[in-house]
C-alpha positions as CSV (number, residue, x, y, z in Angstrom):
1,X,8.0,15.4,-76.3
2,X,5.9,12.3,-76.0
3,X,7.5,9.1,-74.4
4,X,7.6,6.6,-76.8
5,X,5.0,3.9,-76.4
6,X,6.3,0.7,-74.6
7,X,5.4,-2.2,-76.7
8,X,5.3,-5.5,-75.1
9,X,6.0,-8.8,-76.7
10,X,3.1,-11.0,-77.4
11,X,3.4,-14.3,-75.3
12,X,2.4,-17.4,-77.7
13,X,1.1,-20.4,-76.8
14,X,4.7,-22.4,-77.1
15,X,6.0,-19.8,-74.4
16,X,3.0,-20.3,-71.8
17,X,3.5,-23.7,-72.1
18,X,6.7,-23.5,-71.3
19,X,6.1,-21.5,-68.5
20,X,3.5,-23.8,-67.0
21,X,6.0,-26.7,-67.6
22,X,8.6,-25.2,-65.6
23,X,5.6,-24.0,-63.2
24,X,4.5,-27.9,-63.0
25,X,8.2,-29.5,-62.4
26,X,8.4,-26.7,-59.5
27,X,5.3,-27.4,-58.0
28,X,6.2,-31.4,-58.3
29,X,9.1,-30.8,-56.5
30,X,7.2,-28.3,-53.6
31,X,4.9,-31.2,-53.2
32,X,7.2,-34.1,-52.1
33,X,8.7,-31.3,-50.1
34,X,5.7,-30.6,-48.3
35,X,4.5,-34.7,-48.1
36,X,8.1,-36.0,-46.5
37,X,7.8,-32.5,-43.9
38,X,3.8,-32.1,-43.6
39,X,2.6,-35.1,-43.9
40,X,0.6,-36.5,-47.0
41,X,-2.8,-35.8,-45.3
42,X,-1.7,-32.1,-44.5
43,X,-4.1,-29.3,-46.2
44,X,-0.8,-27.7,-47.9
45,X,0.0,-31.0,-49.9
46,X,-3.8,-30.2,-51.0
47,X,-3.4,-26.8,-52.2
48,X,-0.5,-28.0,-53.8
49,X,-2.1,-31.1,-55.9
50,X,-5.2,-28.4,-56.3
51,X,-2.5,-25.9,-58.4
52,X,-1.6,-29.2,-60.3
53,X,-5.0,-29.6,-61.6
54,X,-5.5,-26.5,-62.3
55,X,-2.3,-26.8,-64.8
56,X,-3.8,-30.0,-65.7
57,X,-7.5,-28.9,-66.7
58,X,-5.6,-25.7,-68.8
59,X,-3.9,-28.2,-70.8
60,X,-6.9,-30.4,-71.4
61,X,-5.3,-33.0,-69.5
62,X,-8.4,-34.0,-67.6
63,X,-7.8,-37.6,-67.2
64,X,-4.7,-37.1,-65.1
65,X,-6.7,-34.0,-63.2
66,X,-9.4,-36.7,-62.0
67,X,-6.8,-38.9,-59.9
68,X,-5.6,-35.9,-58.9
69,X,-8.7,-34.4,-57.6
70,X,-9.7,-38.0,-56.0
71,X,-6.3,-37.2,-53.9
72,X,-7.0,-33.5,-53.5
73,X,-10.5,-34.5,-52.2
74,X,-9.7,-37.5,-49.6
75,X,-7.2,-35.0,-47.9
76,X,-9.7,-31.5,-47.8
77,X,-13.1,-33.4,-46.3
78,X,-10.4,-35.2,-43.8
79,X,-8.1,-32.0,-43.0
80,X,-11.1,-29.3,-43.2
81,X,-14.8,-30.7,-43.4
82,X,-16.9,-31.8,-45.6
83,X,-18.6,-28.5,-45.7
84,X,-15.8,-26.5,-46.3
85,X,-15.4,-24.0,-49.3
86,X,-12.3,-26.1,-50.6
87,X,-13.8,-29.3,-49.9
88,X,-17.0,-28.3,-52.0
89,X,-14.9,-27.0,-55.1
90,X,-12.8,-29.7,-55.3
91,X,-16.2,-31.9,-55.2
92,X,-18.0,-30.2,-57.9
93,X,-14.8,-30.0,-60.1
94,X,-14.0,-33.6,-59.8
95,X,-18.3,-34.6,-60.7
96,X,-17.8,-32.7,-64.0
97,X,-14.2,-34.5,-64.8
98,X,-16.5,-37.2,-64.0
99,X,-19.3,-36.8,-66.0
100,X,-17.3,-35.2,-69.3
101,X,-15.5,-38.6,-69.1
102,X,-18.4,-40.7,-69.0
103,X,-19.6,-38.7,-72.4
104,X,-16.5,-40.9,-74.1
105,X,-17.0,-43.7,-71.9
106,X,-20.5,-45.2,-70.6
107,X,-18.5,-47.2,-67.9
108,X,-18.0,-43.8,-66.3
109,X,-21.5,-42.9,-65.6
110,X,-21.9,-45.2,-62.5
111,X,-18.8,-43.3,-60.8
112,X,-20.8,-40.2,-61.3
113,X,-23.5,-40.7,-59.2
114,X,-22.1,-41.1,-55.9
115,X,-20.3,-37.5,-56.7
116,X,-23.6,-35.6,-57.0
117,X,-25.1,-37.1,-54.2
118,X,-22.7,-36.2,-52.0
119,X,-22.8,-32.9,-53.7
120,X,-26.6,-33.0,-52.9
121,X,-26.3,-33.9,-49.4
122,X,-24.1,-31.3,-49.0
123,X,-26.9,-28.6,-50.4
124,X,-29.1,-30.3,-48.2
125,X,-27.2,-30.1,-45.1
126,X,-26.9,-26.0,-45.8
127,X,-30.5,-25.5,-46.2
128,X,-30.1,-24.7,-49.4
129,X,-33.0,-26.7,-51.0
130,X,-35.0,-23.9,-53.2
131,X,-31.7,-22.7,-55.5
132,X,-31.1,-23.3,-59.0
133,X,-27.4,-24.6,-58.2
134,X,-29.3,-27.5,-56.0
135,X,-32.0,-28.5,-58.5
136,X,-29.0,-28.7,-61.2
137,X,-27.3,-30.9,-58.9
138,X,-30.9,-33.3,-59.1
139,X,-30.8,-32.5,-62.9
140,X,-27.1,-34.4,-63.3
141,X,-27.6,-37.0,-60.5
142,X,-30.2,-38.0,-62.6
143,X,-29.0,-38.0,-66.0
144,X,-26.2,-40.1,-64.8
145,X,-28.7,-42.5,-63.0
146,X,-30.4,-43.1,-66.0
147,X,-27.0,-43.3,-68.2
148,X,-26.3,-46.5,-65.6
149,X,-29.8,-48.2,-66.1
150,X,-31.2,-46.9,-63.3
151,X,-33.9,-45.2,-64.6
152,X,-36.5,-45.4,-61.8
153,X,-34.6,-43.8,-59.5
154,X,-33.6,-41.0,-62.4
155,X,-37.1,-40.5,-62.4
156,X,-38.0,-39.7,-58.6
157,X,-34.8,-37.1,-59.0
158,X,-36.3,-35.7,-61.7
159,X,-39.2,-35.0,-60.0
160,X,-38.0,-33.1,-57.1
161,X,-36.1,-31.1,-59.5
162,X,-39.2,-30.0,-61.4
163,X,-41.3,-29.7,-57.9
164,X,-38.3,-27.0,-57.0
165,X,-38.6,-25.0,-60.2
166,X,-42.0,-24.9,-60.0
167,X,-41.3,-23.4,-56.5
168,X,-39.0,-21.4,-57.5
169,X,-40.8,-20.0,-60.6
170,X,-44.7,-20.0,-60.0
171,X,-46.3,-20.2,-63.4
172,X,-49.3,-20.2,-65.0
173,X,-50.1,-21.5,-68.4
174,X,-49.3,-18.4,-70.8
175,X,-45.7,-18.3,-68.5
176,X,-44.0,-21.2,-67.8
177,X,-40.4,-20.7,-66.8
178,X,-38.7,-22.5,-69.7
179,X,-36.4,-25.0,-67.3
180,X,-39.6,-26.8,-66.7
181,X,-39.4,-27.9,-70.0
182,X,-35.7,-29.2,-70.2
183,X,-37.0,-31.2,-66.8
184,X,-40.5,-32.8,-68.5
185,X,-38.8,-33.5,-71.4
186,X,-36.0,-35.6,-69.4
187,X,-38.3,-37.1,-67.4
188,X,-40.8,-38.2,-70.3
189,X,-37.1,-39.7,-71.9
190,X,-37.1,-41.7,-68.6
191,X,-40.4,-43.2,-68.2
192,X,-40.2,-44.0,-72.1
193,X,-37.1,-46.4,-71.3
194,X,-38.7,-47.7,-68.6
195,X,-41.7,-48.3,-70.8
196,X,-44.3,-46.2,-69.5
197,X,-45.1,-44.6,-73.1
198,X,-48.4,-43.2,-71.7
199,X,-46.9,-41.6,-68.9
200,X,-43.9,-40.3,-71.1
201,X,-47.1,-39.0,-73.6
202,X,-48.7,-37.4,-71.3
203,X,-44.4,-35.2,-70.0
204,X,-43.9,-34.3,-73.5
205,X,-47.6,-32.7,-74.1
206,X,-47.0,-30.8,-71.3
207,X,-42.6,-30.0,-72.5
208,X,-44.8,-28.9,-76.4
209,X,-47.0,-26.8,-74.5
210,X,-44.6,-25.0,-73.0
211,X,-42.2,-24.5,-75.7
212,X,-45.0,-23.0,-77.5
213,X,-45.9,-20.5,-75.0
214,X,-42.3,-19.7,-74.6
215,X,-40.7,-20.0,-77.8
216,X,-43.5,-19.9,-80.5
217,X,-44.6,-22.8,-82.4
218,X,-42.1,-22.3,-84.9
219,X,-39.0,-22.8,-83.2
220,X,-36.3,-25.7,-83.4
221,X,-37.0,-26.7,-79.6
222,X,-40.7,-27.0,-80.3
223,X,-40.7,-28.8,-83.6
224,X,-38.0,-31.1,-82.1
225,X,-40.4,-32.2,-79.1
């Protein structure tokens, strides 16, 4: 005869939290362990602060995470470079903490931009100029530059970004990669706030044309520019 079919209990929501509570008091505890014996600069007290955040970000409890991460960073580019894995992750992770806090806060957005250019000049120092991840990076440095007033210099980011997509993706008229548009319509945002309406004019013909031959001229994105 047939076994009879283990059935395991469902886990709720109340239990994993639990769980993670009694993970995060144990972890606590691990890390003033490893801070009085290691040192508080030691890479282990940042792998432990890491697996806080971690808990953290679960519980959408980003605005401890951020601190966190400030720590988690100082001791990673000190212990093990600035172009180390670990380093890099805890970078990028912090710059969208960053960034989703200056979305409920417009003070934020000026502590944002030294995050992705560090980012940046990380990509740069790797060689890794022509790649989506690194023209993304220009993409956010420059949104938050121009969330702090500092349009001109959103605009000259801007326009490396779109010089690397249109690098990246060669195009001609009937197939423009549709990123380019996202980019001239960002950059005609710009030079209208800087009040260049010519120059922002002539970005947003270009962002219409493009959603036309990528979308159609019936679509949302196209009637919106």
């Amino acid at each position: 005869s047939r076994s009879p079919r283990l059935r395991l209990p469902r886990l709720g929501k109340k239990h994993v939290l639990a769980q993670e509570a009694e993970a995060e008091r144990l972890l606590q505890g691990s890390l003033g362990v490893r801070k009085r014996y290691l040192g508080e600069k030691h890479v282990e007290v940042s792998n432990t602060i890491f697996e806080l955040i971690q808990i953290a970000v679960r519980q959408d409890r980003k605005g401890e995470a951020i601190p966190l991460l400030e720590e988690c960073l100082d001791i990673r580019a000190e212990a093990l470079g600035e172009n180390h894995p670990y380093t890099e992750e805890t970078l990028v992770l912090l710059s969208k903490l960053r960034e989703e806090a200056a979305m409920r806060d417009d003070t934020q957005w000026a502590l944002c931009v030294p995050l992705y250019e560090r980012i940046l000049a990380l990509r740069e120092s790797q060689g890794m100029e022509d790649r989506i991840d690194t023209m993304e990076v220009l993409d956010a440095l420059a949104g938050c530059l121009k969330e702090s007033g500092r349009e001109p210099e959103a605009i000259q980011y801007w326009e490396r970004a779109l010089a690397m997509t249109e690098r990246m993706f060669p195009h001609d008229a009937k197939h423009p990669h549709p990123r380019t548009a996202s980019l001239l319509n960002n950059l005609a945002v710009a030079h209208r706030q800087a009040g260049r309406d010519d120059k922002a004019l002539e970005l947003w013909r270009k962002d219409l044309a493009i959603c036309e031959a990528t979308v159609g001229s019936n679509h949302p994105d196209t009637a919106v520019t």
